[in-house]
Structure formats: C-alpha cells, structure tokens
N, C-alpha and C positions, 0 to 999 in steps of 0.2 A: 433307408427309411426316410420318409418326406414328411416333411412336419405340418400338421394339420389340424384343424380346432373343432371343436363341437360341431356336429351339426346341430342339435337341439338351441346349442346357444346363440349362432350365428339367424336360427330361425325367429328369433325373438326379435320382435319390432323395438325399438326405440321409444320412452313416453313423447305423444305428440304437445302434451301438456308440458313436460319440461320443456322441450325445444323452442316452442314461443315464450317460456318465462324465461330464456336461458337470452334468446334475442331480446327482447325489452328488455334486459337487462344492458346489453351490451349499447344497446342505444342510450338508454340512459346514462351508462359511460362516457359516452362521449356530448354529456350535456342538453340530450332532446328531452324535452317535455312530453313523454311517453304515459300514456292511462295504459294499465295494465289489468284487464278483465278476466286475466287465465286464474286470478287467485284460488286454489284450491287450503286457502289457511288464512283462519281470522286476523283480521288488521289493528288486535289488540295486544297487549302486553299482555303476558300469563300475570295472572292474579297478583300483590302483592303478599297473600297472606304463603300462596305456593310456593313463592323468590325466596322466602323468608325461612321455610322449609329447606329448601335446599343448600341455604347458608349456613344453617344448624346442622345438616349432615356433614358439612365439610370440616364444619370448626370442632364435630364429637367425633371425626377420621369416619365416616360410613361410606369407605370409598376402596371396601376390597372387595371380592368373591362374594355375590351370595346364593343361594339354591341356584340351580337351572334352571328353577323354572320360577323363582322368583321369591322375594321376602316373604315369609309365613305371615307377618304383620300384615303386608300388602292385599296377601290372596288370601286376608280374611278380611280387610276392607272391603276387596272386591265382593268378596259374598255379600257383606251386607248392603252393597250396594245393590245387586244381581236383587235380591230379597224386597230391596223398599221403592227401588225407582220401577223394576222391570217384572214384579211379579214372581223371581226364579230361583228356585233351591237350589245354586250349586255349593257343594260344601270348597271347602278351600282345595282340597287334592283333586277337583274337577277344574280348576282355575291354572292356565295355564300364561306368567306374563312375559311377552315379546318384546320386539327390538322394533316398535310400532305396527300400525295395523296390518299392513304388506306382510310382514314378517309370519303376522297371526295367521295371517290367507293363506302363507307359503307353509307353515305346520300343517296346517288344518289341512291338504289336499296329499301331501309330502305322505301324512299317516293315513290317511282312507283310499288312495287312488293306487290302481293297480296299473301297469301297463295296459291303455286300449278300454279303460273305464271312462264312458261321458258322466259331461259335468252341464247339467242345462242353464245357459245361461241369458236369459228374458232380453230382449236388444228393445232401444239403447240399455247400455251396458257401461260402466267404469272399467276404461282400457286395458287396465291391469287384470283384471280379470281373467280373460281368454289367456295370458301368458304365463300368470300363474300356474294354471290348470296345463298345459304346455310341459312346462318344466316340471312339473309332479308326473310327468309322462299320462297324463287324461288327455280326452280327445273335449273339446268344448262346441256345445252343439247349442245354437242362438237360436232363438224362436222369436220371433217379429211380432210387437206389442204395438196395438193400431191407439192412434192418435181418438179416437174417440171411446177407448177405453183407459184413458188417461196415461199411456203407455206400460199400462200393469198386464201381467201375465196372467189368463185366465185360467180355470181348472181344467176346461175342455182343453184351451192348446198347451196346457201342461200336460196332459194325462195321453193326449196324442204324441206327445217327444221324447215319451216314456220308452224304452224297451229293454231287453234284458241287459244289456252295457249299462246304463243309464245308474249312477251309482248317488248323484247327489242336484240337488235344484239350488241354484245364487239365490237368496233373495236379500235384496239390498231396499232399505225404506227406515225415513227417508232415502229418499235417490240419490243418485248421481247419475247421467247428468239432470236428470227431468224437475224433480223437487216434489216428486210425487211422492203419497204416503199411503199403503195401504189399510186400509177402516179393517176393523177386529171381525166381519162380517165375509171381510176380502181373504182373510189369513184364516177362518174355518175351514171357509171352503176349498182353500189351498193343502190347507194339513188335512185332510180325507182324503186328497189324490195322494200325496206324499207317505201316508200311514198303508194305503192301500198298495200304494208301489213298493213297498217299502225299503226306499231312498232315505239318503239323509238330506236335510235346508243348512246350508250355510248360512246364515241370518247375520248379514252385515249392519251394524246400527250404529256406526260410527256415527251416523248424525243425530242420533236419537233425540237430543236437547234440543234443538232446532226443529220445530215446529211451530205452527202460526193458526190466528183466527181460532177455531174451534177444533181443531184436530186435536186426537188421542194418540198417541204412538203406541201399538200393542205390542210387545216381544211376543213372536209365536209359539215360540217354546212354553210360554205360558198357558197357552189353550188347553191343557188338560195330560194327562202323564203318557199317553201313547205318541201323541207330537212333540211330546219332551224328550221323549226317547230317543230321537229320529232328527232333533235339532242342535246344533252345532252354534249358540251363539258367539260374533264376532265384533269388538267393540275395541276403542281407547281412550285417550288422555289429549287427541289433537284437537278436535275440533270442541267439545263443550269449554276444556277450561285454556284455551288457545295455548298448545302445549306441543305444537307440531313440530318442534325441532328437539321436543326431548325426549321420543322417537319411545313410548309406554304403547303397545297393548297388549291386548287380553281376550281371551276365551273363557267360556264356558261350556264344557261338552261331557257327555256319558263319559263314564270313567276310565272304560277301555280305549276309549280314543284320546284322552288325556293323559293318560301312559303314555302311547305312543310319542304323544307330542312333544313330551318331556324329554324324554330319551332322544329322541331326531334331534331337538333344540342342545340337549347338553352337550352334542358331538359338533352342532354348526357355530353356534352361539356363545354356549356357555348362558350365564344370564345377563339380563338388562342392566343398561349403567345403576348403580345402588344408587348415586344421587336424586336422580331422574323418580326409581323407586319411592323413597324416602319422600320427596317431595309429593308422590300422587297420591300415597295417603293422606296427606293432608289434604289435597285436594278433592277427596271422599265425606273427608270428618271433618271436614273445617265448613266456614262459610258458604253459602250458595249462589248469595246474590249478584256477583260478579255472574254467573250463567244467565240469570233472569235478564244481567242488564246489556248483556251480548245481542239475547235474544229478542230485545225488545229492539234495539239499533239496529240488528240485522231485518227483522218486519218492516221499520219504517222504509229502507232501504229496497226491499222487498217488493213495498207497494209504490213507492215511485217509480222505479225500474219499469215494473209490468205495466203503469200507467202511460208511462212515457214508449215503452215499444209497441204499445197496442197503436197507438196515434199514429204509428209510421207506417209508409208505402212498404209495399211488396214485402214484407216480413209479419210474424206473428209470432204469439205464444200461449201456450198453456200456464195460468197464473201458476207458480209453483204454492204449496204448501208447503216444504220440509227445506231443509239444507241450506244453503247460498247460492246456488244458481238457476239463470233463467236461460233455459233450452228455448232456443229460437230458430223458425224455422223460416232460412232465407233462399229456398229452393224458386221463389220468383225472379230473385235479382239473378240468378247463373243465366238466365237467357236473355237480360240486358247490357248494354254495349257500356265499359269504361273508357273513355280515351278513343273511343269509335272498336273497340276489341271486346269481344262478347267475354263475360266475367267466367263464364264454364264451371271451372269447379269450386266448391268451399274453399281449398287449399289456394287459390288464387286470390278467391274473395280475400281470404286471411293475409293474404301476401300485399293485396294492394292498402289494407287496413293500416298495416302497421309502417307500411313503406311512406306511404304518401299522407297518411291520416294521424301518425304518430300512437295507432291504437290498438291492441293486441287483443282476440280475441280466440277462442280453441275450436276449431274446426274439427269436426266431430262423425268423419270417419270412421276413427277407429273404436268410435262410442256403438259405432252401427248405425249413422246415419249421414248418409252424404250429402245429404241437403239441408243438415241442423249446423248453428255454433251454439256455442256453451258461452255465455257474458256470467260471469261470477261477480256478487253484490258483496264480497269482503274486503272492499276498499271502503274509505272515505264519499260521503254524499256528494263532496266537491268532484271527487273524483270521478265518479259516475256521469254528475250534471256533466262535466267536461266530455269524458268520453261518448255520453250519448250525444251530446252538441255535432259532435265527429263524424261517429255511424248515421248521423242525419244529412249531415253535409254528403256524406258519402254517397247517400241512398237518392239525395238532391239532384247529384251528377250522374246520374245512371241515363242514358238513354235509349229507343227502343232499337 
C-alpha cells in the first residue's frame, strides 16, 4: 500500500493574500520599514464596549459548549439585526453561526452542492471562492465582468452561464477585490434571472457597513419573497466591528438548507468559541458609533488613495464604493523594462515591490485578473502616504 494524499486537497491553491502578508511580515522581522497594502482587516481595535463583553463571559465561566450552531441569545440578535439593518425575516432557526465567514461559505456550498453542480462565480472574484466551491466537490464556472460595467455581472451574461448543472450564483457587494456596490435596480434584475433559473445567490455582505458617498447597500434577499426563497445570505463580525481574529459568522438561509448546515457544522465544528459569541451580541445591541467612525476613516482614506493613483503613470482605477480596497489596473507597466528586464507579469511586479520598494501589494491572479493589484486602504493615512510615495518611485524607474 503506498501512502498518498487527497487529490482534491493537493488541488487547492494556497491564499496568495496570505503569502505576501506572511512575507511583510517576516521582513518586518528582521527590522525593514515595510507598508503593507495586502490588509484584508481593519487597522482598528475591536470596540471597547465588545472587549468588555467578552471579559464578562469569562469572569460569569461562558466558556463551555453551546448549540452547534450557535447561542439561542446570539441567533436572535442576529435576526434582529437581519430585520433592522438588511430588511430580512430570518427567524432564529434559519440563522446559522460559524467559525467566521470562510467557514459560513464552506457550510453554505458543503449543504447545496452535489458532485459536478456549478457555482457561477462573476471574476474578479475573492480567491477563496473558487476553492471553496472545489472542496464542496462544485465545479466553479467565472464569467468575465467588463471594466465598464464596473466589474458587475449582468443579467444577460448571468442568464447565458446558466444551464442545467448550474446550482447556485456568488454574489459578493460590496466587493472584493473591486469595491464595487451593486444599486437595488442592479439586484432586480439579477433576482429575475436567478428566480427564473431557479438557482440559489449566495450573497456575501461581509462588507455590508462599508459604503461611501451616496450608496444604498440592498440585501437581495430583500426584494420580495420569490428571491427570498432562492437566497442564501452570508455575513460576520470581521469587518464592521473589526472583529477578524475572533473568527464569528453567520448565515441566513430557507430552512431546509439551514438544517443541513447545522448538522454538517455540528460533526466538523461543533460551535463557535462562546466567548467570541457572547461578545457579538453585544456588538448587535450595544453602541453603533464605533462602525460610523470606521467608516468615516476608511472614506477619508478612500479618497486620497484613488486621488493619488489616478495622478500616476501607466496605472488606473475604478474609484471604489464599498469595502477597503482599491483594484488597480497596472497591465501598462508589464511591458516596461526594470533594471533594463521587462516587468512581465503582476507576480513579478509584486516581487520587485516589496523586494526592492519595501511594499507589499496582492497581485490579483487569482482574483481573475492578471493585470490588476489589490492596494487595501486598512492601514494608517501615514501608511498609505508612505507606501504610495514607493509605488511612485517605482512607476519613476520604469523604462521603455
């Protein structure tokens, strides 16, 4: 017998987002003054009112077993958050809470995907995606969103990527990587193709709180009870109340797919750390203004970023709306020469960044575009000015 490992597992790509935060990291170990733009997590302390929450579970013992799928307390927080922020009746036994949002995607496709069921998934796309869908044994089928449609999937090239496989559509908004949001007008006419296919939407809203200028954030599920039926919301605890290492979220879905999810979770899982728990209700029913004043830091940040990349050579971008990051598209500089060596691919771009520039940026590949980077705005202002100071210099020494 010769001992051998998954194929499914070994097919898994590696996140390319860790690997450069994993490097700046290690450089900062040994003392370099590294900017680090791969941040996919606010550059804030979790709330003081939520710290303060989770010191009171420790000191009342809230630190054994609870449900599978999560405190009764909690998943009637969450409902009534589902109710005031997003528009959506799920009662608490449709609320299913995870080992963060990863975990949520990894239920969510674990209970719907059969062997050889596609999952459509809109490119650019957030890497984990395709992998997820992978390992629930789906086949993930990208459909290519043009830059003058602000990288959003339309009904027409939804309704064309449709066919009998075809079991469920991503949709992520805010985005990842783009920042793009789609308008209540956009998500109509998306829940008609999806009603008429009838697929389920995974509706990823992890960034939901992060939005800028005059945007609305619609949950689709909200459009009316036939797209309610058919949507799968998917959210957490990381990015509104900067809460990403204590690894909360959460679904909302039709009931029978919320069983399932229970059941799959209570044999992989069991439930969420209770601390963790115990804390995000409060971070429900407690204060707000800590979101307000994320989101107003993150805007400022926002608009200097995209002021200062538009002013630069051979690179561009679409101003984001939603999330922390700004998708830039440096497919001019791959045919100029560094050091007299033509720059070829992002993945080099990236390499000479952080080699020679001290600045780490996410080459975006495996986002679905080989000619974008991701600069993520959840660092410090300083930090930014510095790092753009860098990618300037950089884009200085390019020659033809």
């Amino acid at each position: 017998m010769s001992l051998s490992l998954s194929v499914k597992g070994l097919a898994v790509k590696p996140s390319s987002t860790l690997a450069i935060t994993a490097k700046a990291k290690e450089l900062r170990s040994q003392g370099l003054d590294v900017v680090g733009f791969g941040a996919g997590e606010p550059d804030f302390d979790t709330p003081v009112n939520i710290r303060n929450a989770a010191k009171e579970a420790l000191d009342r013992g809230i630190t054994r077993y609870t449900p599978a799928a999560g405190m009764p307390e909690l998943r009637k927080a969450i409902s009534r958050k589902f109710e005031r922020i997003n528009g959506l009746h799920y009662a608490p036994e449709q609320i299913i809470v995870s080992n963060g949002g990863k975990h949520a995607l990894t239920n969510i496709f674990q209970a719907i995907l059969n062997p050889g069921d596609e999952v459509i998934i809109p490119s650019p796309f957030w890497l984990s995606y395709p992998e997820i869908v992978k390992l629930a044994d789906g086949v993930p089928v990208f459909v290519e969103c043009d830059v003058n449609d602000n990288f959003k999937i339309t009904p027409e090239r939804l309704a064309a990527a449709c066919n009998e496989r075809t079991k469920a559509l991503v949709l992520n908004s805010p985005n990842n990587p783009t920042g793009m949001v789609y308008t209540k007008a956009e998500l109509e006419a998306l829940a008609k193709v999806i009603v008429e296919k009838d697929i389920y939407v995974v509706s990823d809203e992890i960034y939901e709180c992060l939005v800028y200028e005059d945007v609305e954030q619609v949950s689709i599920g909200s459009l009316g009870e036939d797209i309610y039926n058919h949507t799968i919301t998917c959210c957490g605890m990381a990015k509104a109340y900067a809460m990403t290492g204590w690894r909360i979220g959460y679904t909302g879905a039709p009931l029978p797919v919320a069983k399932v999810m229970a059941s799959i979770q209570s044999h992989q899982t069991s439930n969420p750390n209770s601390i963790a728990q115990y804390a995000s209700i409060e971070a429900f029913d407690g204060p707000q203004e800590s979101v307000l004043q994320m989101r107003q830091e993150f805007d400022k940040r926002r608009v200097y970023m995209s002021e200062r990349i538009s002013a630069m050579p051979y690179v561009k971008a679409v101003t984001p709306k939603g999330a922390f990051y700004v998708f830039v598209n440096i497919g001019e500089t791959l045919t100029k020469k560094y050091k007299g060596e033509v720059v070829g691919t992002v993945e080099n771009l990236a390499k000479i960044l952080i080699e020679d520039y001290l600045t780490a940026v996410i080459p975006c590949r495996d986002f679905g575009r080989a000619d974008h980077v991701r600069l993520s705005y959840a660092i410090s202002m300083e930090q930014i000015g510095k790092g753009l100071d860098r990618i300037a210099q950089f884009l200085a020494d390019l020659t033809d």
